[in-house]
N, C-alpha and C positions, 0 to 999 in steps of 0.2 A: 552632544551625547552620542557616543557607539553605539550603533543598533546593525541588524544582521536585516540584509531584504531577500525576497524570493524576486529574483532579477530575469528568468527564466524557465521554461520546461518544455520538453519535447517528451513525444510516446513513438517508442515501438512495439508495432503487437506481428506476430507473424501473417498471411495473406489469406491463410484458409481458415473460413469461415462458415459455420454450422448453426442450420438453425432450431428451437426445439425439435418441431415437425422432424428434419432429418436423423436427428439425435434418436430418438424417441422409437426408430425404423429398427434399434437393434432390441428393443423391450417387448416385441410381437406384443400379447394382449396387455399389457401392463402401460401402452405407452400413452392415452387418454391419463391415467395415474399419474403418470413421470410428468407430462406434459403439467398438469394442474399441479402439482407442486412445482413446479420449475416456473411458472407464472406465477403465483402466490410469491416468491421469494424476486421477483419482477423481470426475470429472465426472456428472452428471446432470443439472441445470436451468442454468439462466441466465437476467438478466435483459439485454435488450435496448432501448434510446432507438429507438422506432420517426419521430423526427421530429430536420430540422436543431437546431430550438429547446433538445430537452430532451439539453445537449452539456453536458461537463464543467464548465465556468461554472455552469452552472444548476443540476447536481445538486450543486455545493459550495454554494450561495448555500441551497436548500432543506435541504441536512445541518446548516448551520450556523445557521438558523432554525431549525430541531427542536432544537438543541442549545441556545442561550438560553431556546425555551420552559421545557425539562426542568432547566438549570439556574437558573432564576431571574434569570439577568443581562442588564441593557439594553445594548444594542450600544456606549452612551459607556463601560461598565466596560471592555472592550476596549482593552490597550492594545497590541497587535500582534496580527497576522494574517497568514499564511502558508499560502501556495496551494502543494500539493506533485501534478505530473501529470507526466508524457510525453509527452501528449497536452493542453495548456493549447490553453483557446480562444484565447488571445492574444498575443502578445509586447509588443504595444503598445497601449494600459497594462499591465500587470500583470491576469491572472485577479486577484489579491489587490485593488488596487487598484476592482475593476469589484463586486467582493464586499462591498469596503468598503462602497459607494457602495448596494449594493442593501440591506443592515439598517443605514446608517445610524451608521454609527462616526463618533468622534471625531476632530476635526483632529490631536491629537496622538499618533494610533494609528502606531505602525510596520506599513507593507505591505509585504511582495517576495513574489514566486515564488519557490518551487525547485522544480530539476529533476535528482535523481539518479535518473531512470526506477524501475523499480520497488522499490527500496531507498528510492522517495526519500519518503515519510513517514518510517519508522523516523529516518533521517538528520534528516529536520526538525525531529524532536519532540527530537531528540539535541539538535541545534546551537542550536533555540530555549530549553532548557531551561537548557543552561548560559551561552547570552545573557541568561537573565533571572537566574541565580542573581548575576552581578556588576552587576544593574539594577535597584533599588529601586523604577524607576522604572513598569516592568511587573510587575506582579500579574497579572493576569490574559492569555493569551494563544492566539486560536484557528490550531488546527493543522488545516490540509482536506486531504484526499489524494481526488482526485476523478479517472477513467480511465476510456476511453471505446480498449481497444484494437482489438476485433473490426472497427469501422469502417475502419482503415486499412491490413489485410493486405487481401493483391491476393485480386479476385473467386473466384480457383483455387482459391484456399488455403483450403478449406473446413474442413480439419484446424486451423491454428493461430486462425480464427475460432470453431471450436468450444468451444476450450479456455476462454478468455476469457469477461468479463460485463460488464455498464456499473456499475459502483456508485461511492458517495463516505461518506467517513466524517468526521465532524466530532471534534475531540479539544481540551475545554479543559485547558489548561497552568494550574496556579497555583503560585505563589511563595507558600512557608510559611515559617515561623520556626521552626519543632520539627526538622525531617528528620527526622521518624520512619518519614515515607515518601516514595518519588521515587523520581527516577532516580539509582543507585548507580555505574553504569561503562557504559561503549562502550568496543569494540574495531571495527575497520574492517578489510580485505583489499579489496586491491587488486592486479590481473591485467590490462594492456592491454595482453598480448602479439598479440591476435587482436579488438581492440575495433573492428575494420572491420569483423566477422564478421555485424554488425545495423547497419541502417542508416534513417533517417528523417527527412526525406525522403529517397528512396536517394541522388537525386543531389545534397542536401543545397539550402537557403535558394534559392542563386544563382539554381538550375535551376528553380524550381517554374513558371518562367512562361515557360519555354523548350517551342514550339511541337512541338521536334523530340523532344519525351519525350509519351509516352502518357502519361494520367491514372494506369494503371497501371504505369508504368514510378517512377511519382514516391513509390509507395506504402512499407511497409515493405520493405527487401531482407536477404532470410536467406540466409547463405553454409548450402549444403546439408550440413556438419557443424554448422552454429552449435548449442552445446549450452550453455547455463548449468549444467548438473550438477556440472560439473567443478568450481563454487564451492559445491557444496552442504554437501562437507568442511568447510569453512574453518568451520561450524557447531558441527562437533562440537568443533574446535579452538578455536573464539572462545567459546564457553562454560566449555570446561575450565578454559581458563585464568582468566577471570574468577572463576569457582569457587575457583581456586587463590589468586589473588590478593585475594580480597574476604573469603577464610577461612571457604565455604559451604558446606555439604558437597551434594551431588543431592538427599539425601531433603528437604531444606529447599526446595526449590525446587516450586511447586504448578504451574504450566505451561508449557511450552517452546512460545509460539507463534510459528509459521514462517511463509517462503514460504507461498501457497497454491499455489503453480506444479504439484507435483506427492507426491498421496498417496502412491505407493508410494515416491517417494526419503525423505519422513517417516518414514513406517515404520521405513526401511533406518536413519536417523539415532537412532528410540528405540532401536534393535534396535545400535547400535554403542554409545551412552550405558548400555547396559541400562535403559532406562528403561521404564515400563508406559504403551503407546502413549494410554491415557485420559489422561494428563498432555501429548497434545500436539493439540489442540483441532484439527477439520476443521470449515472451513462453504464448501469450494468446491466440493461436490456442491448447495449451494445456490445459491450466486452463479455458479460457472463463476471463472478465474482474473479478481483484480478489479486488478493488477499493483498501483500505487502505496498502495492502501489496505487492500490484502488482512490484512496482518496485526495492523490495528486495526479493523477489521471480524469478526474473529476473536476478540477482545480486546473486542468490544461486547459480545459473546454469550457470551461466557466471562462477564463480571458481570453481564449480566441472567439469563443461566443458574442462578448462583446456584457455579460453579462455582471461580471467582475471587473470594476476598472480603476487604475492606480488613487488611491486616496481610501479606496473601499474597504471598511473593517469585516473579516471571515473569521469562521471558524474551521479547523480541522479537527475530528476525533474518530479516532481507530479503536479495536479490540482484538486481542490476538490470544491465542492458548495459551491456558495456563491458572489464572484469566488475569489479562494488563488492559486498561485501557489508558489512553490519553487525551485530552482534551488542550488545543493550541490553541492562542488569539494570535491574529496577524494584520495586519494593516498595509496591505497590496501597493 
């Protein structure tokens, strides 16, 4: 039986690092406030791209160079590439395509982007996994989710810049003959009843070079209920069921890794699973929220931890604007 494995991952995040306390120095009396919601959401550090140059392009291009060192393979073994942001440096060419181009892959590599903001790794590693189980043709294929959100909320918004970190995470794909391990099931929800509620650029493409919008008018716009919570259920529901349907019982399952968006709705989700909140892995009091790559960033350090190990059944589930979320089974 063809199945797809996660054979791999590497993270890059840039070197400078901020912690609330510092953060919080530019809020004068507001920053006890900042501070206590940015803990609420399980924050303490973040890394921050102090320069134009080191932009999402560039942290996927150095994740995925870490990731052939570690695993052994020259950039011709590549045979597709997949750039997953919300914030891509480009539209034209392709981040995937400018990545190609920087380690040196093969002409007959498949490049695109994607973009289901921050669900959209989970989704990539989904949609490219079972592109390659019907493609003989790819064996090997790298997955980047690389995000760069804090730089594009408005100046004010000290709070949802807090939240946030610059990171990217490199993920090789391989195509095996066994399927004794990979990717077993997705399920997806989907909600655009209020998908106007987030907005980027706010006044969208058209506008960006329209003189009569401020720089910060062109920024992220958040309708002042916008809440992604409301799809945090759809977690507990998109795993039960898979559980139901793949015939797995909870105790079989070694991690449930999430969103990094916010630690106490995790908690709330072990705590409706019954589950014991160590099976649900946090690293965004290191990174600050890393949106597209957060939860294979989470899933790096769950296997170098030592805490995830080959045989071990995970889960992945992301939520991104709009409202999408996903819910993966995988088998390490």
């Amino acid at each position: 039986m063809v199945n797809v494995r996660i054979a791999g991952t590497e993270v890059y995040h840039p070197p400078f690092k901020v912690s609330n306390e510092e953060l919080a120095e530019q809020a004068g009396e507001a920053a006890d406030k900042l501070i206590g919601i940015w803990e609420y959401f399980g924050r303490k550090d973040r890394y921050y791209a102090t320069t134009y140059e080191e932009n999402t392009l560039y942290m996927a291009i150095e994740a995925s160079k870490a990731l052939l060192q570690s695993s052994g393979l020259r950039p011709e073994d590549l045979d597709m590439i997949v750039v997953s942001s919300g914030t891509h440096e480009y539209s034209a060419p392709t981040d995937a395509a400018l990545l190609h181009q920087a380690i040196g892959g093969k002409h007959s590599c498949i490049v695109y982007d994607s973009n289901a903001n921050c669900v959209g790794m989970v989704v990539a590693a989904d949609q490219a996994a079972r592109a390659m189980m019907t493609n003989p043709r790819v064996k090997y294929a790298l997955v980047v989710g690389s995000e760069q959100i804090a730089r594009f909320y408005k100046e004010g918004d000290l709070a949802s810049k807090g939240l946030c970190g610059d990171a990217a995470c490199a993920v090789l794909l391989e195509r095996v003959e066994d399927g004794g391990s990979g990717l077993i099931d997705s399920l997806y929800y989907t909600n655009t009843h209020k998908a106007e509620d987030m907005l980027f650029p706010s006044g969208g493409l058209t506008r960006m070079f329209n003189d009569r919008q401020t720089l910060e008018e062109k920024k992220i716009y958040l309708h002042p209920e916008y809440n992604v919570n409301v799809a945090f259920p759809t977690a507990v529901t998109g795993i039960e069921r898979l559980l139901e349907e793949q015939g797995f019982a909870k105790s079989e399952v070694k991690h449930y890794i999430l969103s990094q968006l916010n630690l106490t709705v995790i908690r709330e989700i072990a705590g409706i699973l019954e589950e014991d909140t160590a099976k649900f892995p946090y690293i965004g009091d290191r990174y600050g929220y890393t949106g597209t790559s957060s939860p294979f960033i989470t899933l790096h350090h769950a296997v170098k931890n030592g805490t995830l190990e080959p045989g071990d059944l995970f889960f992945l589930w992301s939520v991104g604007a709009g409202i999408t979320s996903c819910a993966t089974l995988w088998r390490l």
